[in-house]
C-alpha positions in Angstrom: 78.9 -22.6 -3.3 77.6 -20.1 -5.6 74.9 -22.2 -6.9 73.7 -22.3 -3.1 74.2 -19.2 -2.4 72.2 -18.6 -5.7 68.8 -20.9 -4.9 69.5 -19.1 -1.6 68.9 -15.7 -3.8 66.1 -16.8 -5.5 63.6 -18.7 -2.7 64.5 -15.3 -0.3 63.5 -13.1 -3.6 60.4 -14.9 -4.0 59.9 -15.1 -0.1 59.5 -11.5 -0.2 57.8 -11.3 -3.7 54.8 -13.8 -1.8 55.2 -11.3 1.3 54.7 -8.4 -0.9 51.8 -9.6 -2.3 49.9 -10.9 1.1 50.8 -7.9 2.6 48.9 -5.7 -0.8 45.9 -7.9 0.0 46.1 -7.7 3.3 46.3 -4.1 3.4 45.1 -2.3 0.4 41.3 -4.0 0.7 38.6 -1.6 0.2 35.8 -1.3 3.2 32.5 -2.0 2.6 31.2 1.4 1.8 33.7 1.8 -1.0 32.2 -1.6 -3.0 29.7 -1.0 -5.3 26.9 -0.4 -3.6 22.7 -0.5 -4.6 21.7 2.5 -6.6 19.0 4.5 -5.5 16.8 5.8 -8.3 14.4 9.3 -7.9 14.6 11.3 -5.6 11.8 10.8 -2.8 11.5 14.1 -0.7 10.3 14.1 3.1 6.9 15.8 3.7 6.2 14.5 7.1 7.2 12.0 9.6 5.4 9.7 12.1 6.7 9.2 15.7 3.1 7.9 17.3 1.1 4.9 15.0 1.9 3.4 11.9 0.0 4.9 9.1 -1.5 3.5 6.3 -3.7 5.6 4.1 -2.6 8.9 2.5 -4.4 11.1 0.2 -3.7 15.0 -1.1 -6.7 17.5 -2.0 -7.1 19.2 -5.2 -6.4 22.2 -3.3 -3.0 20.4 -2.0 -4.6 19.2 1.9 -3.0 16.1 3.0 -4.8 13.2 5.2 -3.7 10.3 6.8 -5.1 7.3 8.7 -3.8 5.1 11.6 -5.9 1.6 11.6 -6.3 0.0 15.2 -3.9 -2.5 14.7 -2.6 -2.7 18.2 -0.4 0.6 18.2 -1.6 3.4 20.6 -4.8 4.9 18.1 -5.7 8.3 19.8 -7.1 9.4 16.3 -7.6 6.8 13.1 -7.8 10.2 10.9 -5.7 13.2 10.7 -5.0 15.8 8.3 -0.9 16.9 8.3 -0.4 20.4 8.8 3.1 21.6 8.9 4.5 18.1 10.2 1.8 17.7 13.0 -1.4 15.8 12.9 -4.9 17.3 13.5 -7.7 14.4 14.2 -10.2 15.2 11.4 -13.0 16.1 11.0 -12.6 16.3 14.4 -11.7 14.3 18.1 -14.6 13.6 18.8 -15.9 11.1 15.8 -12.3 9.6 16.2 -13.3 8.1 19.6 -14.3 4.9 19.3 -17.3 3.5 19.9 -18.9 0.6 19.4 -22.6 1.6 21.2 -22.7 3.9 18.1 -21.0 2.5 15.4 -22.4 4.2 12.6 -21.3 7.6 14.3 -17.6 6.7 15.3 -14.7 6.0 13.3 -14.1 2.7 14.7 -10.6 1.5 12.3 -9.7 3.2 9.4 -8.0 2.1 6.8 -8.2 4.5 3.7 -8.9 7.8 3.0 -9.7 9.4 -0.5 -9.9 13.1 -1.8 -12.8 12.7 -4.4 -11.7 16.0 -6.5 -15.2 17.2 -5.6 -14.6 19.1 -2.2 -15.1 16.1 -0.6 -12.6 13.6 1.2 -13.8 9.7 2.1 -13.0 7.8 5.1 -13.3 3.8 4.9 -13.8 2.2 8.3 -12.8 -0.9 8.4 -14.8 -1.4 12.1 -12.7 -4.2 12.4 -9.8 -3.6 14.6 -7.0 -5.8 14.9 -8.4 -7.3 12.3 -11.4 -8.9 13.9 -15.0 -9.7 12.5 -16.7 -6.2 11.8 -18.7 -4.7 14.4 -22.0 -4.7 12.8 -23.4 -1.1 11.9 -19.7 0.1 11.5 -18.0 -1.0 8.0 -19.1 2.3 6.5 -18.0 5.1 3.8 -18.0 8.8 5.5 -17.7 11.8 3.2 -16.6 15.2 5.2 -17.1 18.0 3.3 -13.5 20.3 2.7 -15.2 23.3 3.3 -17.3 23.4 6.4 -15.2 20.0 7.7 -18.4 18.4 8.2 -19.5 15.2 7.6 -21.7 15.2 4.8 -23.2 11.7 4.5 -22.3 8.3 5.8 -23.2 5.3 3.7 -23.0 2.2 5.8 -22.6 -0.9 4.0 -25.3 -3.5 3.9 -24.4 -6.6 6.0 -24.7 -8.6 3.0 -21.4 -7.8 1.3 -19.6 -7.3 5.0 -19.0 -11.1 6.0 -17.0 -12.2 9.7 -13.9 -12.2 7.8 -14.3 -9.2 5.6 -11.2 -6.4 5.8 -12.5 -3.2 3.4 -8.8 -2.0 2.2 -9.4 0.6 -0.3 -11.5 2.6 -2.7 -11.7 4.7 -5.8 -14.9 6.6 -7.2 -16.6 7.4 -10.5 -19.3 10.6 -10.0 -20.2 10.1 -13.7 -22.4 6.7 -12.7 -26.2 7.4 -11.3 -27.2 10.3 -9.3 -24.1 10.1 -6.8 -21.5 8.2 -7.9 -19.9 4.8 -7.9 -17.6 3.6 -5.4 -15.4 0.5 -5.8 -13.9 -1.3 -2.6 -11.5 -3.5 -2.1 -11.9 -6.6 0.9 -8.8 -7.5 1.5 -9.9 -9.9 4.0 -6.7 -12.2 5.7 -8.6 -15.6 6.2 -11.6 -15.4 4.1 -12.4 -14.5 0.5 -11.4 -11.3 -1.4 -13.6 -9.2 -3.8 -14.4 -6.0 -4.9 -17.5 -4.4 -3.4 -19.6 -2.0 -5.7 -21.3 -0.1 -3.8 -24.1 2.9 -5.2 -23.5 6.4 -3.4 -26.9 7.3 -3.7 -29.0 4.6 -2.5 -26.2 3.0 -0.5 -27.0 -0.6 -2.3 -23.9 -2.3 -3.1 -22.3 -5.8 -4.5 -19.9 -8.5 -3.9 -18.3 -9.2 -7.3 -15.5 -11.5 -8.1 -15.5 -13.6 -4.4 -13.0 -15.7 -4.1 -11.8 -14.9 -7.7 -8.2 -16.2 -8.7 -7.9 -11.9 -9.3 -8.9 -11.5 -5.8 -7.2 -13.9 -4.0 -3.4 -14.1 -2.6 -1.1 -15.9 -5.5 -0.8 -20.2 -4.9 2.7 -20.3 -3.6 3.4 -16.9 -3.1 6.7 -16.4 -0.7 7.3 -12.6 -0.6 11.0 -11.7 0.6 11.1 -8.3 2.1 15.0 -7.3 3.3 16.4 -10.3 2.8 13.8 -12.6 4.6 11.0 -14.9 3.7 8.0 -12.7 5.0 5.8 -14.9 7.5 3.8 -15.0 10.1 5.9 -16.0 12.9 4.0 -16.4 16.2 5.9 -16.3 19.5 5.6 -20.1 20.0 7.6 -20.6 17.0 4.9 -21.7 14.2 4.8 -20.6 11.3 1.7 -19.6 8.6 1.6 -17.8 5.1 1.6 -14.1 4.5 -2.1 -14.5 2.6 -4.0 -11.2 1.9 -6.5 -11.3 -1.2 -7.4 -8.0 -2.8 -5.7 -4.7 -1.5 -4.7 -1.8 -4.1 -7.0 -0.5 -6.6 -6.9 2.2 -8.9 -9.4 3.4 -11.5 -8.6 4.7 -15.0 -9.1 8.6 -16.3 -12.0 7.6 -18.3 -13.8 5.4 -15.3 -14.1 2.6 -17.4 -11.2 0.6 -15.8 -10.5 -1.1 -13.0 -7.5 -2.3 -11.8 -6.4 -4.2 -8.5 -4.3 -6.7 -7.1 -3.9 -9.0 -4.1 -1.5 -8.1 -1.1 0.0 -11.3 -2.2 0.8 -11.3 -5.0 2.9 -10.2 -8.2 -0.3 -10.0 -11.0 -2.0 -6.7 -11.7 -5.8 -7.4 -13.1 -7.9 -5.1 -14.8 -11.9 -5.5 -15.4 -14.5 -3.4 -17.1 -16.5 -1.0 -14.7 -19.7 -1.4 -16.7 -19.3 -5.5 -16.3 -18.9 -5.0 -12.5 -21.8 -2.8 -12.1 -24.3 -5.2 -13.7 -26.0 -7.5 -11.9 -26.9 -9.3 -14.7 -23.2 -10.9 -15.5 -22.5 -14.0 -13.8 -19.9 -14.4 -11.8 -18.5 -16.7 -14.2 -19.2 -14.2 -17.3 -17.3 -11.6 -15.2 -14.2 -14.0 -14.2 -14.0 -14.7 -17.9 -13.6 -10.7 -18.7 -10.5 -10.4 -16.1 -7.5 -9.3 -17.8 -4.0 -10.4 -16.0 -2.1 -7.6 -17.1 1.3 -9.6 -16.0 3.5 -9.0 -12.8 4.5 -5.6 -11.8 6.1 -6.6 -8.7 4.8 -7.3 -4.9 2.3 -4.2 -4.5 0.1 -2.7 -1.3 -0.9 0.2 -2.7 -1.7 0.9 -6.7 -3.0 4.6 -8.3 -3.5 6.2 -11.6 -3.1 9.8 -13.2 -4.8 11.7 -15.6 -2.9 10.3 -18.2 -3.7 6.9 -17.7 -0.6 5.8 -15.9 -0.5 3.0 -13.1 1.7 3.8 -10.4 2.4 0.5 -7.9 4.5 0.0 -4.5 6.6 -2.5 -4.6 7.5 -4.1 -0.9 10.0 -6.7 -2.0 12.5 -4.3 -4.0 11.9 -1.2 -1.8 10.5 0.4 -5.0 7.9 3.0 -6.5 7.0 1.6 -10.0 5.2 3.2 -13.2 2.8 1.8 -16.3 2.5 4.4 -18.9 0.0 3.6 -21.5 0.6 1.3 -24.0 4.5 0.9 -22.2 6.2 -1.1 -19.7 7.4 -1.2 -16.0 9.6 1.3 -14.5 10.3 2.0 -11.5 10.7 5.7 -11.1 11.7 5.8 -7.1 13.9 3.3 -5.1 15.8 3.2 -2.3 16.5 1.9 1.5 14.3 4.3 3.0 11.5 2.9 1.4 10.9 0.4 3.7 7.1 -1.2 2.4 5.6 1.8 0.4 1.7 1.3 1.5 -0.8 3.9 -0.3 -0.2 6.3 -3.0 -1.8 9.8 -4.2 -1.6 11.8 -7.3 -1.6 15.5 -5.9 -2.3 18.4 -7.7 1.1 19.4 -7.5 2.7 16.9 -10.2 4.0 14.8 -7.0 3.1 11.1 -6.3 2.9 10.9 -2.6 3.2 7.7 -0.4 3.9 6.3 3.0 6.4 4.0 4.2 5.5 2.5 7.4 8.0 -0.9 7.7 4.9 -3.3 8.1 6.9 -6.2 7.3 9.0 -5.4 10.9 5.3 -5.6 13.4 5.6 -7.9 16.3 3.2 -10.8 14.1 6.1 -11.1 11.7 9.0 -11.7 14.0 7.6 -13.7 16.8 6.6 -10.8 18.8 9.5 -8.3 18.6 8.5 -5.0 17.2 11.3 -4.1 15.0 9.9 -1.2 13.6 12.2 2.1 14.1 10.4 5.5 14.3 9.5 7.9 12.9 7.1 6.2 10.0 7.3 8.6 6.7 5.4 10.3 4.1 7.4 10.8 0.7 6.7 12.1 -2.2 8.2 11.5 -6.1 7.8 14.2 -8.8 5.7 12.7 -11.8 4.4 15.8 -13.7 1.0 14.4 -13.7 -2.0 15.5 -12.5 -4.8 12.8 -10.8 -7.3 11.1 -12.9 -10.2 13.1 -13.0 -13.5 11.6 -11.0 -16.1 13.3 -13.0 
């Protein structure tokens, strides 16, 4: 009897010992917000927001203006070019040039892509004239300088027809004013089912050269599978087919000294670097001038790339939600991260020690998700302080 009533003891003991303990886990499980969660890194601050088109291209003055640009990509485009003043946009230089046109191409701002404060009073506008992405109207891939000061246009450099080809996409551009009598421009074509390169093109007599066509530098990565929140990024057409996220060259930055040039493809991981005196030449080969690319290793999945005074190279990195940072003679780090930085696109150096950028969720347009927009408004403009100052242009 007493042994029974003793195993009887025990299993009931160990009963509620087994109840304790599902009831503890049952109960005392932490939510999701109190796991350990992603840490951000910097602190980004807010200088405007977006609630119309998608922006791309942002650049800041030396006297601290801010642009931006909306391509013709399929949003509603009232103006490709706008300057921010106190969170509202102003169509610069003005409404007018912003309308497009394609009876006067030359004239018109057609689809912009980039815009660049020189650090010469001047800021450029690169018109793509191909929008949504379609072959360039002829007469309207073009450079456009306005003048800061009188908010003029001050020249407009078309580019010959034989560096813009049915496929080409001009992305971006730096400049060098210590080259000829006006200056150097380099441009990225970032074109989407043709070749990349980097056009050269002569401010002064407006001639200008495809160099590196269809280079491995130029061209998206063999095998390249970007995964942006959590998902392969495709094209995903609304029949259910599938193709490649393939862009060849994109962001480009220049070094302090002009000597430098860097770039990458939109997809891709590799940043290159090649000698500006070697792209200027005519007489290197193609071959010669592949030869002189330096892969300078991966710094992540980049759209938009820039340098300071000191040399640095600053990079957006879409996959990881990331601003990242190559000091001289150092390594990667990223100096910004976070959920808010849903596929940083262009960067500036301002005179203010801040890195500014955009963040305008490309991965979530309709062409990636089988024609459901998932973008969520408004579209940002951050900024990251980097005590640095931008690389001089002259």
């Amino acid at each position: 009897m007493k042994t029974t009533m003793l195993k009887t003891a025990l299993a009931l003991a160990v009963s509620l010992t087994a109840g304790h303990l599902m009831a503890a886990q049952t109960h005392d499980l932490p939510t999701r917000s109190a796991l350990a969660q992603d840490r951000a890194i910097g602190q980004p601050e807010v200088v405007a927001t977006f609630n119309g088109a998608m922006p791309t291209g942002v650049t800041v003055t030396e006297t601290g203006r801010i642009f931006v640009n909306f391509p013709r990509w399929g949003d509603d485009v009232p103006f490709t070019v706008a300057e921010v003043k106190d969170n509202r946009l102003v169509p610069y230089p003005n409404a007018a040039i912003n309308t497009p046109d394609n009876r006067a191409p030359g004239s018109h701002l057609l689809s912009v892509q980039s815009v660049v404060a020189d650090g010469q009073g001047r800021v450029w506008i690169l018109d793509t004239a191909a929008p949504g992405f379609s072959t360039p109207v002829a007469g309207g891939a073009k450079l456009v300088a306005v003048n800061l000061k009188t908010n003029q246009v001050e020249k407009t450099i078309v580019f010959p027809p034989e560096v813009i080809k049915p496929a080409t996409y001009v992305n971006d551009m730096r400049f060098d004013f210590r080259i000829g009598k006006a200056g150097v421009a380099y441009v990225t074509d970032s074109s989407l089912s043709g070749t990349g390169a980097i056009i050269v093109i002569d401010l002064d007599s407006g001639k200008a050269l495809r160099r590196l066509e269809g280079d491995r530098s130029t061209s998206p990565e063999p095998g390249f599978s970007p995964v942006v929140e959590g998902e392969t990024l495709l094209q995903r057409h609304a029949d259910g087919t599938t193709a490649p996220f393939s862009v060849a060259s994109d962001g480009i930055a220049i070094s302090p000294d002009g000597k430098t040039l860097y770039y990458s493809p939109l997809s891709g991981r590799h940043l290159y670097a090649v000698s500006t005196a070697l792209l200027r030449d005519p007489a290197i080969t193609e071959a010669q001038l592949s030869a002189a690319v330096k892969d300078l290793g991966e710094k992540g999945a980049s759209d938009g790339l820039e340098s300071d005074a000191t040399g640095a190279v600053y990079a957006g990195d879409y996959e990881r939600n990331a601003i990242r940072k190559l000091p001289v003679g150092g390594q990667w780090t990223t100096i910004a991260h976070g959920p808010e930085i849903l596929w940083p696109d262009t960067l500036s150096v301002g005179p203010d020690g801040y890195l500014y950028f955009t963040v305008n969720q490309l991965n979530r347009q309709p062409g990636f998700h089988g024609g459901n927009d998932l973008r969520q408004k408004p579209y940002a403009l951050l900024r990251v302080r980097i005590n640095a100052s931008p690389a001089p242009t002259r």
